[in-house]
Structures are given as structure tokens and as C-alpha cells.
C-alpha positions as CSV (number, residue, x, y, z in Angstrom):
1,X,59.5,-28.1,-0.8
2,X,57.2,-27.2,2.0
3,X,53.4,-28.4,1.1
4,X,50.3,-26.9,2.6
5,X,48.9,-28.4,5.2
6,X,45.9,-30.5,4.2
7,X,42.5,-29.6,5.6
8,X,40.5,-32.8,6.5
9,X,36.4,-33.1,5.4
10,X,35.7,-32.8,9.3
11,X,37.6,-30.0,9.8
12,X,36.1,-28.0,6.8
13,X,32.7,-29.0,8.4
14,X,33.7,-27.2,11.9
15,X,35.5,-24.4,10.3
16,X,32.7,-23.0,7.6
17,X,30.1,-22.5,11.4
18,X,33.0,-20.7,12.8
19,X,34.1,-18.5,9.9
20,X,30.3,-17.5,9.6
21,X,30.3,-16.8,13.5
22,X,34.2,-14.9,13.4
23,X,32.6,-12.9,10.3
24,X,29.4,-11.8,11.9
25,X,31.3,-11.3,15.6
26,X,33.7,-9.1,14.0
27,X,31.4,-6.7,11.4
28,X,29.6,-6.4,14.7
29,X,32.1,-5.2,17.0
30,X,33.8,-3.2,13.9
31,X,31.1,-1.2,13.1
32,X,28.5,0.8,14.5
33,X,25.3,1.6,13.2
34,X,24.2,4.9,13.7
35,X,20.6,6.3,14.2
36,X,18.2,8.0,11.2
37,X,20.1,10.6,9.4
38,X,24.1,9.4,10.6
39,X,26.6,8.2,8.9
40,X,27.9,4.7,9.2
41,X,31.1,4.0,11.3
42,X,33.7,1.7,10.0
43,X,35.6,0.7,12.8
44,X,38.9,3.1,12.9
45,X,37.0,6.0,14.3
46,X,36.8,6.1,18.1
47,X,32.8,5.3,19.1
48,X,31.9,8.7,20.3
49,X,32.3,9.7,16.7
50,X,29.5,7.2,15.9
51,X,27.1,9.0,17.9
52,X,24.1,11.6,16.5
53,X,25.6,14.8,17.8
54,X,23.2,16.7,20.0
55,X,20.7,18.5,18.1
56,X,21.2,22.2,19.0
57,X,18.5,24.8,19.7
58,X,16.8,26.9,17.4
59,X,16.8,26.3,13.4
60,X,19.8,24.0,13.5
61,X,17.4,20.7,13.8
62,X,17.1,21.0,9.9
63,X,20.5,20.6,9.4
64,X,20.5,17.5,11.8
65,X,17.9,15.6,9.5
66,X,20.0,16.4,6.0
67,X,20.9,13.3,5.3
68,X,17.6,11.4,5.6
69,X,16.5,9.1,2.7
70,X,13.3,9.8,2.0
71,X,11.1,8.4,-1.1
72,X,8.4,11.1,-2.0
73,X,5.8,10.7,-4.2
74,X,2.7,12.5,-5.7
75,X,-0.3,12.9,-8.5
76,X,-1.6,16.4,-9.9
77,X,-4.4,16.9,-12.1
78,X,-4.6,20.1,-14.3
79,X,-6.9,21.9,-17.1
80,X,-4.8,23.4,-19.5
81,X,-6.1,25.6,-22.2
82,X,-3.7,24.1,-25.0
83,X,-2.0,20.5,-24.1
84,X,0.9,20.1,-26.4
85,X,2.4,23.9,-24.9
86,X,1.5,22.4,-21.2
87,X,3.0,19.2,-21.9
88,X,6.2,21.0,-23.4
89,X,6.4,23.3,-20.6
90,X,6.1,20.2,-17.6
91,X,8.9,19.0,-19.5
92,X,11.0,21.5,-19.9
93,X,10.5,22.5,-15.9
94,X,11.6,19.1,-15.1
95,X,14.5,19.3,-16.9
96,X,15.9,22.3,-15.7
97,X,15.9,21.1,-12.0
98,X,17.7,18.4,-13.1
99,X,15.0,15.7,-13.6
100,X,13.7,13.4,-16.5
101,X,10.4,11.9,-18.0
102,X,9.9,8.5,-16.4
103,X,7.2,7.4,-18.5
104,X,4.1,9.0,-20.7
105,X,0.9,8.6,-22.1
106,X,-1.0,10.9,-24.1
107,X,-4.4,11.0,-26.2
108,X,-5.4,13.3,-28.8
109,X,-9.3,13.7,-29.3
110,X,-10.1,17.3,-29.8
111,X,-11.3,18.9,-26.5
112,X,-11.1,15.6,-24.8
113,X,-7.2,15.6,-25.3
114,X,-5.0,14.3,-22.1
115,X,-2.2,13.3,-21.0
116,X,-0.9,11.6,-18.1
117,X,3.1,11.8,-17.3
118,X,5.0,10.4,-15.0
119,X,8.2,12.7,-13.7
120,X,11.1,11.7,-12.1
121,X,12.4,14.5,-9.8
122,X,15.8,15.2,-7.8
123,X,14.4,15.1,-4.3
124,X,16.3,18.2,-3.0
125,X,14.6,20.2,-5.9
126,X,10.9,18.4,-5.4
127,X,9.1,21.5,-4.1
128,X,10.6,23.4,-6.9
129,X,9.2,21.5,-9.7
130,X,5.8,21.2,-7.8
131,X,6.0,25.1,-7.8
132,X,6.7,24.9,-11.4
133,X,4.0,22.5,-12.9
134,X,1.2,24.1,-10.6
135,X,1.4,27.1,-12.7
136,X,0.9,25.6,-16.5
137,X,-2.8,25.1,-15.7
138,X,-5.7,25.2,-13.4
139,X,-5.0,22.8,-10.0
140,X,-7.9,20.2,-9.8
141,X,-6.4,17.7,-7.5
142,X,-3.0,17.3,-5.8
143,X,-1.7,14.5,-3.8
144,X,1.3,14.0,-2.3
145,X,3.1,11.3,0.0
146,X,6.3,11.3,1.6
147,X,8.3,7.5,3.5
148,X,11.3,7.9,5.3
149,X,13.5,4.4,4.5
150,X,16.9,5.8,6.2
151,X,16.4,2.9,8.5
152,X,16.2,0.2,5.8
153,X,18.9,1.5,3.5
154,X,21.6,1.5,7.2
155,X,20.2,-2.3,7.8
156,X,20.7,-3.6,4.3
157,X,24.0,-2.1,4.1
158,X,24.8,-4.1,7.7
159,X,23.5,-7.2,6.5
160,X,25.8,-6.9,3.1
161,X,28.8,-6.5,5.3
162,X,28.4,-9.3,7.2
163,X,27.9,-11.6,4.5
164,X,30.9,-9.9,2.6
165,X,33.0,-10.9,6.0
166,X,31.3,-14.1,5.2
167,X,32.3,-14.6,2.1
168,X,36.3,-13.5,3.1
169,X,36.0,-16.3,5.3
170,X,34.8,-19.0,3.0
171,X,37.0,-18.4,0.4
172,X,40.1,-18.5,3.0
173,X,38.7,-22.3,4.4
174,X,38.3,-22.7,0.1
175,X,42.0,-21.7,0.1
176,X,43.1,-24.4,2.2
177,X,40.7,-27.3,1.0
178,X,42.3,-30.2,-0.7
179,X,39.6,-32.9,-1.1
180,X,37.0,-32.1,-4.1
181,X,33.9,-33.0,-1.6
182,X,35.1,-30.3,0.7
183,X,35.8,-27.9,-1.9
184,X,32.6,-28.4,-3.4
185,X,30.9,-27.5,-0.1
186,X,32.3,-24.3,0.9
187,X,31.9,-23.8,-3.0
188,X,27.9,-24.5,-2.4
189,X,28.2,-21.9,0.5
190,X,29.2,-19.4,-0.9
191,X,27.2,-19.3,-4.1
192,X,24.8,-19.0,-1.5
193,X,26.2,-16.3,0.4
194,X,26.9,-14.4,-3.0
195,X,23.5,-14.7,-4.0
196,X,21.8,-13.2,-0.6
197,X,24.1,-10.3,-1.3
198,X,23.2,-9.6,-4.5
199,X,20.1,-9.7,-3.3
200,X,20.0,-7.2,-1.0
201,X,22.3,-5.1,-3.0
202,X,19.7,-4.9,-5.3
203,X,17.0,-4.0,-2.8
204,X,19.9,-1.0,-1.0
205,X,20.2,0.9,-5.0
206,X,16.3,0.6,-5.9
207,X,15.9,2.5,-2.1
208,X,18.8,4.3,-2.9
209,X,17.8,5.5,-7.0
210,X,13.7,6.2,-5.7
211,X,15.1,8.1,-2.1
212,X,17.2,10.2,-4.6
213,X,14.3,10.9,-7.0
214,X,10.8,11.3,-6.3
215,X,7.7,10.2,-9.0
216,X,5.0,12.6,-9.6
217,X,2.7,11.6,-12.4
218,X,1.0,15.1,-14.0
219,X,-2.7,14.5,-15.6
220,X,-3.0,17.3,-18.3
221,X,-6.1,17.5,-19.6
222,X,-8.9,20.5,-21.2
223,X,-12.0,19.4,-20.2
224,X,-11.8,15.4,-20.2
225,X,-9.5,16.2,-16.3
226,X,-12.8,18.2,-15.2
227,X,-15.3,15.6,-15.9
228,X,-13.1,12.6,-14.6
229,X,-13.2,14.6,-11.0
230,X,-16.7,15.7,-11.6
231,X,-17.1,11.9,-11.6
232,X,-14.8,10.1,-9.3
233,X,-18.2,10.4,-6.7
234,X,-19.9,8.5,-8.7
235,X,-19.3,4.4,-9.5
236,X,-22.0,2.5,-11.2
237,X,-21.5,-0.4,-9.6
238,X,-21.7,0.8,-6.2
239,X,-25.1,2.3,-7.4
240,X,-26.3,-0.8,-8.5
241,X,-25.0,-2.4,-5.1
242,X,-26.8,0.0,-3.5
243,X,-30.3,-0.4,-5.3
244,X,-29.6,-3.9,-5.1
245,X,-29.7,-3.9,-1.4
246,X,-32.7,-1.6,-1.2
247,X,-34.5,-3.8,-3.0
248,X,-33.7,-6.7,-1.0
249,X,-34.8,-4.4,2.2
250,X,-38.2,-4.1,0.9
251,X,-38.5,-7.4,-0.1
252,X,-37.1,-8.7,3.3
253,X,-39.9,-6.7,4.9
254,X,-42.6,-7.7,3.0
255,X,-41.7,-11.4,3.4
256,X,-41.2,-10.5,7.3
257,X,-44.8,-9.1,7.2
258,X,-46.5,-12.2,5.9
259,X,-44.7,-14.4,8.0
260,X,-46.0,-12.3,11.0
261,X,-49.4,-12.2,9.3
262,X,-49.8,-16.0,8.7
263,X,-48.1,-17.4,12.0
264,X,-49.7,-14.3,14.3
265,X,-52.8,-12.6,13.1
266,X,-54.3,-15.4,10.6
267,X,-55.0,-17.9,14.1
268,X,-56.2,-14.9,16.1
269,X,-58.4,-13.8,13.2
270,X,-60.1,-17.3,13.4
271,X,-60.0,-18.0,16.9
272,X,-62.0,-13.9,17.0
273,X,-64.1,-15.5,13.8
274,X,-64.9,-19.0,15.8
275,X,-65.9,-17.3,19.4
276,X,-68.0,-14.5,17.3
277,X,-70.1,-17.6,15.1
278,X,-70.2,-19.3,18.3
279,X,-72.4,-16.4,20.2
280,X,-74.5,-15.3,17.7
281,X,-75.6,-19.1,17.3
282,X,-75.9,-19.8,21.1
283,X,-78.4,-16.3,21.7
284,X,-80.4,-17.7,18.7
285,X,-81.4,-20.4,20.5
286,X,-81.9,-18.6,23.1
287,X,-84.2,-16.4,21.2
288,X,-82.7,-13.3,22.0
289,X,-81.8,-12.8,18.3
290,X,-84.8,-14.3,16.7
291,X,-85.1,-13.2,13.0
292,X,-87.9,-10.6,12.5
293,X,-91.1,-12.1,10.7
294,X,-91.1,-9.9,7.3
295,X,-94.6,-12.0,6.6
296,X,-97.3,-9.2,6.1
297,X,-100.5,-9.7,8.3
298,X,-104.2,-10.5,6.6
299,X,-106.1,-7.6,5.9
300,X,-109.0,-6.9,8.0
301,X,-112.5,-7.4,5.9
């Protein structure tokens, strides 16, 4: 009986660098990844298929940009006249175009009633819905954002390829191990090469699941939607950080114009007060300002 040839520790130390290298060496030359909006080659098809096609003239450049991933998101704020009909209504819309309640919140308080939804809708149908929901109620604020991620998804799906190729590899040099130390190596490997793929296979479907449905969170509301944008102007504690530094403006000039006062004008107001005392004493000496007699003079007999 023929027995396998056995793989020595040394050798299984050489072979797991090269296997990584003959994996990453051959997903490379195998496959070619394409610009925004193309598909992925996988090796059989000759490489001019794995070009983008020239983008004709006129209204074909649409078509050229079909297959972009793009995650689009949004908020809208509307008064509604009666919540629970609105709310129904959102909901139903959403559903027809093929999309689903992601989360909800909703208080009831009389006049002050709102709710806040979050939808989750089919991206080729977004506009659609948006159409929709704008007309259950009066528009008070729309925002809406829009973050092409084509690029990402093509370069996780790369990077999981090679370390699939990777993984092939390792479990052939596994294959041939004999020694438990050597086996327990390429075993350590590629628990760690499984985990990075998992890992970014993870990270490809979330891109994947939000590039395929977009979130718009709806604010239904009777009046309590009017007052919160009435009020989104306003922040006490901006106002407060604004009195706050006025108050420390005055103060700051104040304190500037006593320290100008006492180091400036206090010395010349002396130095004016010593010269003035100074003159008036020297011309009374010199009798020039001798002080009038106020003495009345005898009476002639």
C-alpha cells in the first residue's frame, strides 16, 4: 500500500506563505474588477468583456448607470388633520410598492398627537413612495440624501475571493500534514482566514440589504410637527451661551476701563493736580494772588 508522502514542520512553514501568495496571484489574474455600475468578471470571459462599454449619446447614459448601489435616505415632517388615517394610509403606500415598516413610535395626547415612522423602501420604487406620503398631509420639512457604495460592495467581494482562494490552499497543505504541530498551525490559519471572511461578508449584505432599500423616517403630527419647526431656531442653551458671553463683554470692558483709568489717567490727574498746587503757591508769594482784605475800614467821625 502506497502511503502519502509526509509533509515535514519546515515545509508546512514555507508552503502556508506561498499558498497565500499562489491564492492572491491567481484571484488577481483570474478576475477583473470592473468600474462603478459593471459587473464582475470571473475569469472564462475574454477581458474585453470586462470593460464598461462605451456610454452612447443621447438618453442611453441612464441605462449605463442601472446597476449602481446606492443607499438613499431621508426625513419628512407632516400636519395631518387626523393621525391614525395618516398613519394607516403611510402604511398602506409603503406596502403596495413593495416596502415594510422598519420601526415606529407614536404618542397619543389630543391635538399634540405624533408619530414618528421609520419606512423601509425598495430603492427602484423610492420616488414613488415619496410621491405618495407627500400627499397625506401638509409638507413642513423634507430631507433627503443619497451615497453611492458600488465601489465598496466590488472591493469587499474581491477581498472575499482571495481569502476563499486562501482558504482552498490551506486546507490542501491541511490535507497533506501529518505532524499535530503542523496541523494545528494551518488549523490556526485558517480560523483566521475564515473569520476575516465572515467578516466582510457581513459588511458586503448590510451594503447590499440598505443599497436595496432606502429608510425614510415620516413625522406625522397635528400641531405638535408645527411647533417643533416653529422652534428648531431656537435652543435655550445657545441663548444662555449667548447672554453669557455678553455679559462677560461688558464686564471685560468695564474692568479694561479701570485698568486704563488707574495705570493712565489717575498719575496724570496728580501730576496736572501737583503742577496746578505748585503755581498758585509760588504767585502767592509772589503776591500776585494776595487774598483780598474783607476787613471793613473805620468810620470817619
Amino acid at each position: 500500500m502506497l502511503r502519502p508522502p509526509r509533509v515535514s514542520r519546515s515545509s508546512i512553514s514555507l508552503l502556508i506563505p506561498i499558498a497565500f501568495l499562489l491564492a492572491a496571484c491567481g484571484s488577481s489574474g483570474g478576475t477583473t474588477l470592473s468600474t462603478v455600475g459593471d459587473s464582475i468578471g470571473d475569469g472564462a470571459q475574454p477581458a474585453a468583456s470586462s470593460r464598461p462599454a462605451p456610454i452612447p449619446a443621447g438618453g442611453e447614459t441612464a441605462a449605463f448607470r442601472d446597476d449602481a448601489k446606492i443607499i438613499r435616505t431621508g426625513s419628512l415632517s407632516l400636519r395631518v388633520d387626523d393621525l391614525d388615517v395618516a398613519v394607516r394610509a403611510g402604511r398602506d403606500a409603503i406596502r403596495a410598492v413593495g416596502g415594510y415598516v422598519g420601526a415606529s413610535r407614536q404618542a397619543n395626547d389630543g391635538d399634540n398627537s405624533v408619530a414618528s415612522i421609520a419606512y423601509r423602501i425598495p430603492v427602484g420604487r423610492w420616488d414613488e413612495a415619496v410621491d405618495v406620503l407627500r400627499g397625506l398631509g401638509t409638507v413642513l420639512g423634507e430631507e433627503t440624501d443619497a451615497v453611492e457604495v458600488t465601489g465598496q460592495i466590488v472591493d469587499l467581494e474581491a477581498r472575499i475571493r482571495n481569502l476563499r482562494a486562501s482558504e482552498t490552499a490551506l486546507q490542501r497543505i491541511a490535507a497533506g500534514a501529518t505532524k499535530v504541530t503542523d496541523v494545528l498551525e494551518v488549523e490556526r490559519r485558517l480560523t483566521d482566514v475564515r473569520g476575516q471572511i465572515e467578516q466582510l461578508d457581513a459588511q458586503r449584505a448590510d451594503l447590499e440589504d440598505r443599497a436595496g432599500y432606502g429608510t425614510l423616517t415620516v413625522t406625522y403630527g397635528i400641531q405638535v410637527v408645527a411647533v417643533t419647526e416653529a422652534a428648531k431656531g431656537w435652543d435655550p442653551a445657545t441663548e444662555v451661551d449667548r447672554a453669557t458671553g455678553s455679559l462677560i463683554d461688558i464686564l471685560q470692558a468695564l474692568t479694561t476701563a479701570g485698568i486704563w483709568f488707574a495705570i493712565v489717567w489717575v498719575p496724570i490727574l496728580l501730576t496736572i493736580g501737583l503742577v496746578a498746587a505748585a503755581v498758585v503757591f509760588v504767585l502767592r508769594r509772589l503776591g500776585v494772588m494776595s487774598r483780598p482784605d474783607t476787613s471793613e475800614a473805620p468810620l470817619a467821625g
